[in-house]
N, C-alpha and C positions, 0 to 999 in steps of 0.2 A: 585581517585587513592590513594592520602594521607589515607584515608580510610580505605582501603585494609590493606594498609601496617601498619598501627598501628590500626588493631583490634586485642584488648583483644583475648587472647586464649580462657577464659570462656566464649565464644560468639558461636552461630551459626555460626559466618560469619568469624569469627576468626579461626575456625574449617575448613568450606570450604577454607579457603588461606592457612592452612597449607596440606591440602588436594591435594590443588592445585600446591602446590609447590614442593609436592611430586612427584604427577604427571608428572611436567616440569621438575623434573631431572633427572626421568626415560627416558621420550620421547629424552632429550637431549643426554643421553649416547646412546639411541638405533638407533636414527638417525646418533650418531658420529660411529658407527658399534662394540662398545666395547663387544657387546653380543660375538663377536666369542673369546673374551679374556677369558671366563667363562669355555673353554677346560681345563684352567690349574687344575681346579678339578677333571679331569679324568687323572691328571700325565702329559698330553699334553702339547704341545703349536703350539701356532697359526703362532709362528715366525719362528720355529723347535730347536730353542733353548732353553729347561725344564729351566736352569738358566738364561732367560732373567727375571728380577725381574720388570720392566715396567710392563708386557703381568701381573704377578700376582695380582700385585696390580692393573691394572684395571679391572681383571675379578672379582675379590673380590668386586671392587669398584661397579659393572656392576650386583654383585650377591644383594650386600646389595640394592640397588638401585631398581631391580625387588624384592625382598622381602618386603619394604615398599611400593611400589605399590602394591602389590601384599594383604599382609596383611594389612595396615593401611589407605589406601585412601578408603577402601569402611568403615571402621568402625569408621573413623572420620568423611563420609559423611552421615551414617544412625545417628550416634550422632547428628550432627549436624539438621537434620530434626528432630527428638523425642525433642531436646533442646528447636529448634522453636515453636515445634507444643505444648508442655510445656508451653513455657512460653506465646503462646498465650491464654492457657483455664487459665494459674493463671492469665493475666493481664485482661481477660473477668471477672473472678470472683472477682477478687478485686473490677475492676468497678461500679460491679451491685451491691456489696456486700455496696460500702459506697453511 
């Protein structure tokens, strides 16, 4: 677990935790139900008060949240396999090379 938590961002695995972590904050908001806070982009609210300033800030919270899952978990996870699969044809070359 120590591991995990202090890999290198220039790592495969470093990549995958930040991945992952993205992940877990997504699941967390859309388990806690903040996806219906996300109305307040159409002028809405979920509470029926437009100036409840809570309901914004977490539909905001709840947007950014799905937009780095959304864009960044799959292209830190294809990074992170091209990283690996990298650096195992340089460490095969290096090998056979000395």
């Amino acid at each position: 677990m120590k591991r995990l938590l202090h890999a290198p961002l220039t790592s495969p695995l470093g990549l995958l935790v930040r991945a992952a972590l993205i992940a877990l904050v997504f699941v967390v908001f859309h388990l806690c139900g903040l996806h219906a806070d996300t109305t307040v982009l159409s002028d809405t609210s979920p509470v029926g008060d437009p100036a409840d300033a809570m309901s914004v800030v977490l539909g905001f919270l709840s947007v950014i949240a799905w937009l780095a899952f959304v864009l960044f978990v799959p292209i830190l996870v294809l990074a992170a396999g091209i990283f690996a699969a990298l650096e195992r044809v340089l460490q095969r070359t290096w090998t056979s090379s000395s």
